[in-house]
Backbone as numpy.savetxt, mean C-alpha at the origin, in Angstrom:
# Nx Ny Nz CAx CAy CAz Cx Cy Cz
2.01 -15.51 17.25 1.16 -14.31 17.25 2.05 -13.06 17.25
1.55 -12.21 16.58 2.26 -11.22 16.34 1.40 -9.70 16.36
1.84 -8.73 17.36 1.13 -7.58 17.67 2.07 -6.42 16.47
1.02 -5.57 16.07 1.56 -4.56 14.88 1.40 -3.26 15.76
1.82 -2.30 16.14 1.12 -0.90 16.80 1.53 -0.01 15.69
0.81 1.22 16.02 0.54 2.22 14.98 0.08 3.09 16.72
1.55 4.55 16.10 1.70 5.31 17.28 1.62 6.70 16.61
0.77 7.51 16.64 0.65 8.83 16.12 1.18 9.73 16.46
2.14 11.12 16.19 3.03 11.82 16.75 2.27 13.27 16.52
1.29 13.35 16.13 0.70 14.23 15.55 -0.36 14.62 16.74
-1.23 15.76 17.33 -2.05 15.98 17.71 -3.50 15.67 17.07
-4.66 15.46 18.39 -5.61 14.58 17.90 -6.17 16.07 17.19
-7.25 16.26 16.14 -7.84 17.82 16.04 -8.98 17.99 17.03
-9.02 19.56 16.89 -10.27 19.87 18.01 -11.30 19.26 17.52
-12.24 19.67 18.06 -13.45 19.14 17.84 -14.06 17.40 18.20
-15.15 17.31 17.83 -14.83 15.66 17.45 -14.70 15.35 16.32
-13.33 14.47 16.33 -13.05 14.06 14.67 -13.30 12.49 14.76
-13.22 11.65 13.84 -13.16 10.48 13.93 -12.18 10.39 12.54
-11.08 8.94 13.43 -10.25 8.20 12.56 -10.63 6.84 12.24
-10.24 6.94 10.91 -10.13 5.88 10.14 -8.78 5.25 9.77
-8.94 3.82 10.25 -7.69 3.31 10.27 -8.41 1.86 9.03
-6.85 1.32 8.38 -7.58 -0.20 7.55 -7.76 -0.93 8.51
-8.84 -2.13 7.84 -8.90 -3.52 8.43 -7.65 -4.33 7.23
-6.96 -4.69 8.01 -5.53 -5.83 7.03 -6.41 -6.46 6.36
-6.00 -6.89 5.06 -6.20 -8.27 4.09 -5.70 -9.33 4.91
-6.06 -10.16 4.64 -6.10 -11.79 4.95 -5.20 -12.22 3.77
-4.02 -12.37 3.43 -3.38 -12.59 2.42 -1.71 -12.56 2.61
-1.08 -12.76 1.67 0.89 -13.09 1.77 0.72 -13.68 3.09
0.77 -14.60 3.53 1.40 -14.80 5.00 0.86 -14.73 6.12
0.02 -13.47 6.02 -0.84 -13.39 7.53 -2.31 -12.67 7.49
-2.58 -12.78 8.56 -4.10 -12.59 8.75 -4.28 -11.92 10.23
-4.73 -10.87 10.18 -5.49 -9.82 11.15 -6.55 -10.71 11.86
-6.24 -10.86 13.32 -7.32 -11.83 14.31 -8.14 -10.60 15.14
-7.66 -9.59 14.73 -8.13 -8.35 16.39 -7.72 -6.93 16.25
-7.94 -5.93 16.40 -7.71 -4.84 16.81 -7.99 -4.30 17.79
-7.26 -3.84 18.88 -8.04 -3.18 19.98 -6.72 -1.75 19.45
-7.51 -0.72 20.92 -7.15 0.89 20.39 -7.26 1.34 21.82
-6.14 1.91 21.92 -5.95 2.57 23.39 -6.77 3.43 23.09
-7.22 4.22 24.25 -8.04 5.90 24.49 -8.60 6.08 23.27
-9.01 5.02 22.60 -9.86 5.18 21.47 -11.15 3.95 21.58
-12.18 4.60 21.00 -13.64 3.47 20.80 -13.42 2.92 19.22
-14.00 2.26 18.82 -14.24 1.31 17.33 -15.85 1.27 17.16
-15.76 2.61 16.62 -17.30 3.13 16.36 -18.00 2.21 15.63
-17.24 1.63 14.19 -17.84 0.68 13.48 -17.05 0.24 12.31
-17.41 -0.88 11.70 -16.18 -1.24 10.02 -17.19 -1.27 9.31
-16.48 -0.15 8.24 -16.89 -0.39 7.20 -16.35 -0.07 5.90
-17.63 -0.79 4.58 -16.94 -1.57 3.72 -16.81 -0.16 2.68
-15.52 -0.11 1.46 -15.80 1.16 0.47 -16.76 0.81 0.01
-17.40 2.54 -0.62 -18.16 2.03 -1.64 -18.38 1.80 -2.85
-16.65 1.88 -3.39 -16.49 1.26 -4.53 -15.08 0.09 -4.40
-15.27 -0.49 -3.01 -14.22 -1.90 -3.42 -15.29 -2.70 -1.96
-14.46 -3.95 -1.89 -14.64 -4.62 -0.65 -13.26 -4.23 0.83
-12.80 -3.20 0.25 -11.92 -2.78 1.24 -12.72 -2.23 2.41
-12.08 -3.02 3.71 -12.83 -2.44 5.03 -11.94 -1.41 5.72
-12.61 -0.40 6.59 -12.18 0.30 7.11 -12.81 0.90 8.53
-11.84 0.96 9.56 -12.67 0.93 11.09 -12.40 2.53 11.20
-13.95 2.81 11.80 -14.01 3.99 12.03 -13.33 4.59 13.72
-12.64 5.19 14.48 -12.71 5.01 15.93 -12.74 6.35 16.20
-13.04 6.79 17.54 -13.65 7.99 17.61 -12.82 8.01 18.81
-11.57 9.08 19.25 -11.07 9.28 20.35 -11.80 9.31 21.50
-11.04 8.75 22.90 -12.11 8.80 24.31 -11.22 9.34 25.43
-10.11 9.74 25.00 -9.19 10.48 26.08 -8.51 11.49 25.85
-9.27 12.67 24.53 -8.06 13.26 23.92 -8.02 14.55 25.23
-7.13 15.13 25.13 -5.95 15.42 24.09 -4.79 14.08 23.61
-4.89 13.03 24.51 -4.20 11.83 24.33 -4.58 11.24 23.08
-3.80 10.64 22.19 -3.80 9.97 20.75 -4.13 8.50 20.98
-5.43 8.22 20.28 -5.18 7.03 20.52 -4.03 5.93 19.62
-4.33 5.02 20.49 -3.16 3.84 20.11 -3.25 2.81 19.52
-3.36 2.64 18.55 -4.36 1.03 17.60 -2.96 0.05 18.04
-3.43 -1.27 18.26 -2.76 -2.34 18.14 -3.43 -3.31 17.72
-2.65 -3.98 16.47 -3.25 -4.95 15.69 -2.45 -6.12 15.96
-3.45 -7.69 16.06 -2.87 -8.66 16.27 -3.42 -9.48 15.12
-2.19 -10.21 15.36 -1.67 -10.78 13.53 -1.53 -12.81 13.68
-1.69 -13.61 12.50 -1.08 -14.67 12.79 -0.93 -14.96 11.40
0.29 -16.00 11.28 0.43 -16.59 10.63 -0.50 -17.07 9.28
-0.94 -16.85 7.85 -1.62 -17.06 7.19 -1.60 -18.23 5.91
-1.67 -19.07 5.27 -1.38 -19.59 4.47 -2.31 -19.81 3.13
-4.01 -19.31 3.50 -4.55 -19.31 2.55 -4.59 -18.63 1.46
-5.20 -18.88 0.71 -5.22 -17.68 -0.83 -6.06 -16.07 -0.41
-5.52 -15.41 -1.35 -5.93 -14.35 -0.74 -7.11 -14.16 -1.08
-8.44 -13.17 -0.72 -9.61 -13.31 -1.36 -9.79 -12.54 -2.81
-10.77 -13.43 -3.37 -10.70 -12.73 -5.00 -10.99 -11.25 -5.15
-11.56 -10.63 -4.24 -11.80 -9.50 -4.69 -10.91 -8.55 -4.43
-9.39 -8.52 -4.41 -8.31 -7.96 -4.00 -7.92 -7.54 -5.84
-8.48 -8.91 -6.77 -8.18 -8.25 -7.78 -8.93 -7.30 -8.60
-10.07 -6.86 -7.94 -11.34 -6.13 -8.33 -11.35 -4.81 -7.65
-10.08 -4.17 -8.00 -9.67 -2.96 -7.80 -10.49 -1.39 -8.42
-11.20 -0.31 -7.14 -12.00 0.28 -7.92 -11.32 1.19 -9.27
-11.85 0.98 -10.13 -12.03 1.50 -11.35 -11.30 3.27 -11.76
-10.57 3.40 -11.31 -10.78 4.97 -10.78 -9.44 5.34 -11.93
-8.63 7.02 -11.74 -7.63 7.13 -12.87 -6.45 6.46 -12.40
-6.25 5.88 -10.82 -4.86 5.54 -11.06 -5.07 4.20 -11.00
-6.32 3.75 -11.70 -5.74 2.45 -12.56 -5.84 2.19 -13.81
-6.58 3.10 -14.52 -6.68 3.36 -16.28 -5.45 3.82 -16.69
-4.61 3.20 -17.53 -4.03 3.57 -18.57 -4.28 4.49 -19.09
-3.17 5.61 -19.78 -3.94 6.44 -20.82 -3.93 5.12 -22.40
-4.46 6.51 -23.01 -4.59 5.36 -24.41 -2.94 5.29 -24.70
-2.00 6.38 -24.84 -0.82 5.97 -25.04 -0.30 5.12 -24.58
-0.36 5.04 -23.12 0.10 3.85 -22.25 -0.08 2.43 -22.92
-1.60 2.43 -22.84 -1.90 1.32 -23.66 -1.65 0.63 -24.96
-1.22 1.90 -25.44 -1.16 0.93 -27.55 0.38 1.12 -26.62
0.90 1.56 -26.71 2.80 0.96 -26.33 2.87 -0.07 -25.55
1.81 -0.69 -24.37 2.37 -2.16 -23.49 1.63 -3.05 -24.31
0.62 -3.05 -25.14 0.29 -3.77 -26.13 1.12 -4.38 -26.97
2.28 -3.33 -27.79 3.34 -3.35 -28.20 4.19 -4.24 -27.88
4.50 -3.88 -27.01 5.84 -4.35 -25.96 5.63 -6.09 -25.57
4.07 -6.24 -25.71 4.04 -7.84 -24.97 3.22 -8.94 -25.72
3.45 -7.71 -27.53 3.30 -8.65 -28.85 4.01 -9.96 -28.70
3.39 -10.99 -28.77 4.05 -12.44 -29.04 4.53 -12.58 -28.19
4.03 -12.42 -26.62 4.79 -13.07 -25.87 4.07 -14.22 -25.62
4.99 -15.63 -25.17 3.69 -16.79 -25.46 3.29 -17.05 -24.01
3.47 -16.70 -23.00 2.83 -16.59 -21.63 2.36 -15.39 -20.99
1.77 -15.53 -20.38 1.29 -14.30 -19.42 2.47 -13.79 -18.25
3.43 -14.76 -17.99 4.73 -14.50 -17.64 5.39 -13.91 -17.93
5.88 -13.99 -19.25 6.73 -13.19 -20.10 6.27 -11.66 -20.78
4.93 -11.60 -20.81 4.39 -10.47 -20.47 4.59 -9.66 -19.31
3.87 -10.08 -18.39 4.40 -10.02 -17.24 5.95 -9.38 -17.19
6.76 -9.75 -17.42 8.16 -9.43 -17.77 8.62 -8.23 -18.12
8.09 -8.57 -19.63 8.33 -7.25 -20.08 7.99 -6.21 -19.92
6.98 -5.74 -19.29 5.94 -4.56 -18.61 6.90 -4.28 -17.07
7.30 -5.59 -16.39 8.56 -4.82 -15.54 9.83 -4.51 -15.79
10.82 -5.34 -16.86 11.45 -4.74 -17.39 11.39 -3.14 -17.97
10.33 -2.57 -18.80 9.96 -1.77 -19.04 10.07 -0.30 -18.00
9.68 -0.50 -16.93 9.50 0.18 -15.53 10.47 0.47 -15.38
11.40 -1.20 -15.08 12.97 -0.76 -14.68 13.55 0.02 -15.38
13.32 0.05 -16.81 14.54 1.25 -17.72 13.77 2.58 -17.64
12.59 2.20 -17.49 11.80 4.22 -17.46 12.00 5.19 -16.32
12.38 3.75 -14.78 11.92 4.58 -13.83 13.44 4.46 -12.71
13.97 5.75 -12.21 14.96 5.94 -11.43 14.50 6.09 -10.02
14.77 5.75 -8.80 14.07 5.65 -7.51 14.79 7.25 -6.84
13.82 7.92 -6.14 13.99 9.21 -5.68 12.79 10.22 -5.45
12.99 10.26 -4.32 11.83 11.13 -3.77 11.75 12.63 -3.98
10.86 13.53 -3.85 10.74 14.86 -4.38 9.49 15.41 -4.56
9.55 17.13 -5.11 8.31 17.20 -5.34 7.10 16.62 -6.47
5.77 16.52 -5.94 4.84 16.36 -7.51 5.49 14.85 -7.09
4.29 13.80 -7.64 4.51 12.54 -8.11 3.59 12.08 -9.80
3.50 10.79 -9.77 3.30 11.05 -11.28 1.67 11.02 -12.12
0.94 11.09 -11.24 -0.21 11.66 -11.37 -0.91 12.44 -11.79
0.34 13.86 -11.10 -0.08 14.79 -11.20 -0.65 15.72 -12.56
-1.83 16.16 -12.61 -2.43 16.78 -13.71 -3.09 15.68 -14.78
-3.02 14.23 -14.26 -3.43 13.35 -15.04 -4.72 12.50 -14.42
-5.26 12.49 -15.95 -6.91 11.77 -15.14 -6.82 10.15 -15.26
-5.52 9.48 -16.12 -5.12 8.42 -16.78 -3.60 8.43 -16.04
-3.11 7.34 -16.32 -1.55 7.18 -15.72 -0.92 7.02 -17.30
-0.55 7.74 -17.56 0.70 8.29 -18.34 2.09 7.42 -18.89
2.10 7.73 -20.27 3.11 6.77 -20.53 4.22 7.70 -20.12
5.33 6.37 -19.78 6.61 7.87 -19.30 8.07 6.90 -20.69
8.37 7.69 -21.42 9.01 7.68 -22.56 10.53 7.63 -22.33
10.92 8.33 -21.24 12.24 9.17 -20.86 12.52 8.61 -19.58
13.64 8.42 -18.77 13.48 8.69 -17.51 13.19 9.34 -16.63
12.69 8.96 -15.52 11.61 9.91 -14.90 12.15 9.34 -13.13
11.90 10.35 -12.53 12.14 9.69 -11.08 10.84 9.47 -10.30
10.90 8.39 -9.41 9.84 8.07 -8.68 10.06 6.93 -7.99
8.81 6.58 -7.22 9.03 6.17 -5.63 8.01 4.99 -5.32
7.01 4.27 -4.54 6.72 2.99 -4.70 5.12 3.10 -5.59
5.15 4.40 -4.65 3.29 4.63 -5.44 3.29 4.87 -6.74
4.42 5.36 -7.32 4.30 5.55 -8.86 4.51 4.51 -9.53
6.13 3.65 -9.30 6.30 2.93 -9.79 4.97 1.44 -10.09
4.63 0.96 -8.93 3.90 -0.17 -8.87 1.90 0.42 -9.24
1.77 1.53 -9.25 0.48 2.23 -10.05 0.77 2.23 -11.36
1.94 2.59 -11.78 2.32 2.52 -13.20 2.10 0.95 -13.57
2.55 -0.08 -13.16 2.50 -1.11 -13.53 1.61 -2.04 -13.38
0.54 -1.85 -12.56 -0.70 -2.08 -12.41 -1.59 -2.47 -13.43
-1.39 -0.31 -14.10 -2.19 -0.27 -15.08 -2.05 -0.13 -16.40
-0.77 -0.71 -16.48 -0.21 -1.15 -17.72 -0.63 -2.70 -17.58
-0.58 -3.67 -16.59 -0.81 -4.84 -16.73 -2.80 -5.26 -16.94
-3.36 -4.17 -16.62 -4.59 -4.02 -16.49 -4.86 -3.85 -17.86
-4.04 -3.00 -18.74 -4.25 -2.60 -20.23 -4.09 -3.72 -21.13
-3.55 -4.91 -21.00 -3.40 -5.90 -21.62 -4.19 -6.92 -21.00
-5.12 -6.60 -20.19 -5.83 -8.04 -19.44 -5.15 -8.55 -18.46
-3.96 -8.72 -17.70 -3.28 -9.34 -17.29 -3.85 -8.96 -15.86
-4.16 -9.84 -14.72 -4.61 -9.72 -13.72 -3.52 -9.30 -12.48
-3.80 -8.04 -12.07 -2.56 -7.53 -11.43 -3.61 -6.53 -9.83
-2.67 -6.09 -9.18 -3.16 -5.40 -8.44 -2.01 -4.29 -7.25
-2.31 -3.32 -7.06 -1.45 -2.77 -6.13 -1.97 -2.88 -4.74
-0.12 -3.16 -4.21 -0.55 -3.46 -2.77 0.17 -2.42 -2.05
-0.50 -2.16 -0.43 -0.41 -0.92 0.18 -0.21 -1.54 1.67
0.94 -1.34 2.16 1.25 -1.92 3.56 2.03 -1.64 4.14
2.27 -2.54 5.03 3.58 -2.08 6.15 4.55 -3.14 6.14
6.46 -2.43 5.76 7.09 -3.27 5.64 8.78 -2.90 7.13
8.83 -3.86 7.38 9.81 -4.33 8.43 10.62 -4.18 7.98
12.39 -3.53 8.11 13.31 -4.31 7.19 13.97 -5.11 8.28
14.61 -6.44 7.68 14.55 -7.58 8.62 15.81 -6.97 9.86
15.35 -7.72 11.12 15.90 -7.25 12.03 15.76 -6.09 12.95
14.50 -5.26 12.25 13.97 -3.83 12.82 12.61 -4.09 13.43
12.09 -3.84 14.16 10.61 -3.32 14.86 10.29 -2.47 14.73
10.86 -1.31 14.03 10.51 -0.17 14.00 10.17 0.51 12.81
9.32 1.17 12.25 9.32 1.80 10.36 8.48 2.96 10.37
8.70 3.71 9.52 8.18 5.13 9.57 7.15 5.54 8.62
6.71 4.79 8.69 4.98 4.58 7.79 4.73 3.25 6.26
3.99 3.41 5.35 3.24 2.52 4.29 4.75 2.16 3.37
4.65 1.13 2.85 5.04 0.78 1.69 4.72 0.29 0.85
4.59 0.13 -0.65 3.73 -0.81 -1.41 4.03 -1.42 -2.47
3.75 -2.30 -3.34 4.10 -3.40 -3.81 3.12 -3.71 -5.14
3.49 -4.51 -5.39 2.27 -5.08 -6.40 2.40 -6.59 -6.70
1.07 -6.83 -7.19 1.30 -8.82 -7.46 0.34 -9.06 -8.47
0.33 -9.95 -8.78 -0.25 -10.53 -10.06 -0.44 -11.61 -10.25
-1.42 -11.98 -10.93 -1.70 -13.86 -11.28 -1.59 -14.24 -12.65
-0.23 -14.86 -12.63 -0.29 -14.65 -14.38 -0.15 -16.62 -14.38
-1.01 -17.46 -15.60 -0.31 -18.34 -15.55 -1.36 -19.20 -14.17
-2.00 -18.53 -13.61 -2.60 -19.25 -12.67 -1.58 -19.06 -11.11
-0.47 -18.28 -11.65 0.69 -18.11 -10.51 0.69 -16.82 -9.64
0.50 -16.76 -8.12 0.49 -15.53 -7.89 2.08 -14.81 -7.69
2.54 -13.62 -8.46 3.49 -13.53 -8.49 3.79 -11.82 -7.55
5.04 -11.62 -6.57 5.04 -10.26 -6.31 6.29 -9.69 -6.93
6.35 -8.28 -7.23 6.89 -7.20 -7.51 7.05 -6.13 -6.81
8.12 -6.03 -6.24 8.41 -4.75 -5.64 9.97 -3.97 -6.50
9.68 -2.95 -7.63 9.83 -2.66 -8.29 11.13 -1.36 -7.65
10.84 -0.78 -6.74 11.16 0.88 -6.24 12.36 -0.43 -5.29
12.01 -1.35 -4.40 13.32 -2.09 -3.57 14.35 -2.46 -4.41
14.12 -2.79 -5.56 15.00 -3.16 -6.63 16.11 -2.28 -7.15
15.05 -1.10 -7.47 15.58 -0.24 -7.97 16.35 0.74 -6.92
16.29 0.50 -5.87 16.98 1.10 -4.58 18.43 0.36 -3.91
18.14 -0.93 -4.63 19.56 -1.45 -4.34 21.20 -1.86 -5.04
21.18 -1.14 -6.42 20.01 -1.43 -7.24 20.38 -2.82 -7.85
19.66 -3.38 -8.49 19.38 -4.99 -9.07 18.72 -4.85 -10.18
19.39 -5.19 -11.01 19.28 -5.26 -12.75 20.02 -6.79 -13.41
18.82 -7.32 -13.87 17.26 -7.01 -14.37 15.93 -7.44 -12.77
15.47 -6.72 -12.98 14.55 -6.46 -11.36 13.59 -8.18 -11.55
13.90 -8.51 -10.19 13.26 -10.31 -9.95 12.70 -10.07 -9.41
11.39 -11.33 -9.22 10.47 -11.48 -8.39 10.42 -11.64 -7.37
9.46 -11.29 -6.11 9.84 -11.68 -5.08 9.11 -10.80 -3.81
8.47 -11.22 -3.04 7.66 -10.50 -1.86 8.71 -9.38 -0.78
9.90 -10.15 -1.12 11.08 -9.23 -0.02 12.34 -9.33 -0.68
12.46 -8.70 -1.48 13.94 -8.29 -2.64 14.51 -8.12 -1.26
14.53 -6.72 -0.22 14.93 -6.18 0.62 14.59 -7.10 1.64
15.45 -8.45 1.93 14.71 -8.79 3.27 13.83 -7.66 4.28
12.85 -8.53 4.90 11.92 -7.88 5.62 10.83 -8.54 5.95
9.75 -8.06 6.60 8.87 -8.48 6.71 7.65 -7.63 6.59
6.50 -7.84 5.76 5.39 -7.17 5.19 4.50 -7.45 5.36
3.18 -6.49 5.80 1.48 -6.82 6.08 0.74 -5.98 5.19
-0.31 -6.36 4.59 -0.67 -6.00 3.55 -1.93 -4.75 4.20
-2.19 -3.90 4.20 -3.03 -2.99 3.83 -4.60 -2.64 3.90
-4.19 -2.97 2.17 -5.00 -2.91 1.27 -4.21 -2.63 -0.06
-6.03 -2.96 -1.27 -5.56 -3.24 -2.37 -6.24 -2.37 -3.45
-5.34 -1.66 -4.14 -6.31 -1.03 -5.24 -6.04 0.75 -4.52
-6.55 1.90 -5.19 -6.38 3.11 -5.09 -7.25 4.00 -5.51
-7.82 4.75 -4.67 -8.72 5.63 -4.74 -10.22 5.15 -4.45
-10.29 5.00 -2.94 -11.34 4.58 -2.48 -11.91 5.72 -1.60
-13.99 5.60 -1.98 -14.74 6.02 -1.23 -15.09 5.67 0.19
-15.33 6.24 1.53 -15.75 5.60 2.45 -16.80 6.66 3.13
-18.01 5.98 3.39 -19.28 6.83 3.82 -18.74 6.85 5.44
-18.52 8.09 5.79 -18.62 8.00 7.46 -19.77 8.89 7.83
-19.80 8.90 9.52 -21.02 10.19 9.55 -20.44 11.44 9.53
-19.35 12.02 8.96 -18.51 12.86 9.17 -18.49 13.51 7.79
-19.51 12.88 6.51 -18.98 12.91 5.59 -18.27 11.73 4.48
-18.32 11.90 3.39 -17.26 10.96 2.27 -15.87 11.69 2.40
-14.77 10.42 2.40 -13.89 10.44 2.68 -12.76 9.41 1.36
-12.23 10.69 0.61 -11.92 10.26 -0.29 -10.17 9.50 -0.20
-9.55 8.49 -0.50 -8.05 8.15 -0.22 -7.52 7.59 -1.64
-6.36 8.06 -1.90 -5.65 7.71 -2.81 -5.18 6.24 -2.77
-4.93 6.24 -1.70 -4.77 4.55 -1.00 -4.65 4.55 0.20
-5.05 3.06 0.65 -5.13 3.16 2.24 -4.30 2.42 2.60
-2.49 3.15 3.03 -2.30 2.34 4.02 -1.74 3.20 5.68
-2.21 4.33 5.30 -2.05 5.37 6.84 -3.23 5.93 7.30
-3.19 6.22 8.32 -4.80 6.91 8.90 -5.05 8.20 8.53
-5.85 8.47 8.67 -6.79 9.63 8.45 -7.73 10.33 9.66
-7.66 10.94 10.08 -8.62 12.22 11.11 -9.74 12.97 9.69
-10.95 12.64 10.09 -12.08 13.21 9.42 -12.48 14.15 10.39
-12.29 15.86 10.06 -13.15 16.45 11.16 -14.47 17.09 11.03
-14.72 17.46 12.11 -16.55 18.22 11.94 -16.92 18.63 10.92
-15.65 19.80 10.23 -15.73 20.86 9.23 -15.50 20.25 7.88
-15.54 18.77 7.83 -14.87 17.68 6.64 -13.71 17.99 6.30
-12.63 17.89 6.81 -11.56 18.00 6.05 -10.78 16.78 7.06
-10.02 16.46 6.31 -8.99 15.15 6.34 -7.27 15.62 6.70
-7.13 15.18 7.88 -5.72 15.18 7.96 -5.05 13.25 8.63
-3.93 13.53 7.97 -2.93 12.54 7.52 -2.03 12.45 8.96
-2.35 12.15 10.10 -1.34 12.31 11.15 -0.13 11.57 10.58
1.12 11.82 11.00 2.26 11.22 11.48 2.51 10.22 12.38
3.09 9.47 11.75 2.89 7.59 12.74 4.04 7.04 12.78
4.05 6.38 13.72 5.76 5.36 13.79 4.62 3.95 14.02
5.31 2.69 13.17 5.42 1.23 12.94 5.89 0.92 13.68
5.18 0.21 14.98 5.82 -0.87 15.85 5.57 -2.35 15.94
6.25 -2.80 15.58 6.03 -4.72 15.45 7.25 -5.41 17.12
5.81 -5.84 17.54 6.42 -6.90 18.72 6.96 -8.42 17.98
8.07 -8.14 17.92 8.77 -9.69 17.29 9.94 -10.10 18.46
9.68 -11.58 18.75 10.95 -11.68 19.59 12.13 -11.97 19.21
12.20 -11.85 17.61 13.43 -11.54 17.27 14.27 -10.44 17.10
13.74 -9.36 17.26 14.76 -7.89 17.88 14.52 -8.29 18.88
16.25 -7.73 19.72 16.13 -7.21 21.07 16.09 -5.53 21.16
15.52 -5.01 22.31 15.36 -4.21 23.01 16.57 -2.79 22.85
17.48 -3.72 22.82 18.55 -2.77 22.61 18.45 -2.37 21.42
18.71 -3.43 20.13 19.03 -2.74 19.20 17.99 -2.28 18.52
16.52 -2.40 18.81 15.14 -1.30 18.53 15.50 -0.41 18.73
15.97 0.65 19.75 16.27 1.48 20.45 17.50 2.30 19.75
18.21 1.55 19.13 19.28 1.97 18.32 18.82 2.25 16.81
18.04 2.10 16.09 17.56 1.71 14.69 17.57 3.68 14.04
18.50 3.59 13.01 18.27 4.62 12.53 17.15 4.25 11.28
15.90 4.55 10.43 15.66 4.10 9.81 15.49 5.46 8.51
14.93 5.00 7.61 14.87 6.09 5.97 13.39 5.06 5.43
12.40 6.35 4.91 11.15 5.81 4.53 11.28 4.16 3.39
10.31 3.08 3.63 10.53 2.49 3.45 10.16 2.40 1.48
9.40 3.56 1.48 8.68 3.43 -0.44 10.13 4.20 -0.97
């Protein structure tokens, strides 16, 4: 068994606000048994209303004190559920049309869905240089964009880009949004994300931006390029959620959100704590860390 905490550094807002935190997927490895929440209530879960992504509403009960979510985890081995690949519909998973007639191109005659597969990450790897900054690659776009040139970017671009390039050819893919460990740490400084795919009947992962951060050419498959350890989220980008506070719109969910009176949404600041008894104490305490996307 394994406890996840999520510690907010941020002040709660006036008023009454209510946060929204994810319910984990049931999928890679493990499965969410529980949530409880310090100085916080669990008003209610609920589902988007354009995916099956859940999300718990909790409503502070001691502020000015933050509450404290702790999630307990176990071991998972089943398949993940199908509707992880039934990602809502929205622009950062449409292709533009350029996008599309070029990965069309690109994965002419390939005789598996593998080798497709392939080439659409190959592709990534030569377009895309890892580096954070202003503007990501979205921006001003209602479609995700072919990128021609090199371009810099970071996990949300890279693995959105490839999503919906794999989406443009049929190929069953999905982006994933979570929290990743690097091995030997308990400690991480918010979301990282990923992507996977079923090509072939095979579920395959890609983490595209770890690759390209270490760097590793030609970029392989694999749930933890970067040893580590990873909990999934959620799946898919740009989800609705009805609260009584208002609709509450997210690019993706894998950090919380404060909905307040006046509807507006703030993004607190969080530190990743994983109870593993494989760190010790000491060297938690020592951990310099750098964002994990």
């Amino acid at each position: 068994m394994t406890t996840l905490t999520i510690v907010m550094s941020d002040p709660v807002p006036p008023g009454s606000p209510l946060l929204l935190a994810p319910r984990l997927v049931d999928a890679f490895g493990f499965r969410q048994t529980a949530l409880t929440v310090e100085d916080g209530e669990i008003v209610s879960e609920v589902v988007a209303d354009n995916s099956r992504q859940s999300s718990y509403i909790i409503r502070p009960t001691a502020a000015p004190r933050r509450p404290v979510l702790h999630y307990t985890i176990e071991d998972f081995t089943g398949d993940p559920p199908d509707w992880i690949w039934d990602a809502p519909d929205t622009r950062y998973a449409r292709a533009s049309t350029e996008l599309a007639t070029f990965v069309r191109d690109i994965v002419d005659g390939a005789k598996t869905e593998a080798e497709a597969l392939r080439r659409i990450v190959d592709h990534a790897g030569e377009v895309f240089w890892y580096g954070h900054g202003p503007g990501n690659l979205m921006d001003g776009h209602d479609s995700v964009p072919l990128l021609s040139k090199p371009t810099r970017g970071h996990c949300l671009d890279m693995h959105g880009y490839c999503v919906a390039a794999c989406k443009a050819v049929g190929l069953t893919a999905a982006y994933c949004a979570g929290f990743w460990f690097k091995e030997g740490m308990n400690r991480a400084p918010g979301m990282h994300c990923w992507f996977v795919a079923k090509v072939d009947g095979v579920i395959t992962h890609y983490d595209v931006s770890h690759q390209l951060k270490l760097p590793t050419h030609p970029i392989l498959p694999g749930l933890n390029p970067v040893p580590g350890i990873r909990f999934l989220a959620a799946t898919g980008k740009g989800f609705t959620f009805a609260t009584p506070l208002g609709v509450v719109s997210l690019d993706h969910f894998a950090r919380l959100v404060w909905r307040t009176e006046d509807g507006r949404d703030h993004y607190p600041a969080h530190e990743l704590q994983l109870d593993l008894a494989t760190v010790s104490a000491a060297s938690a305490s020592a951990i310099q860390f750098e964002p994990a996307c």
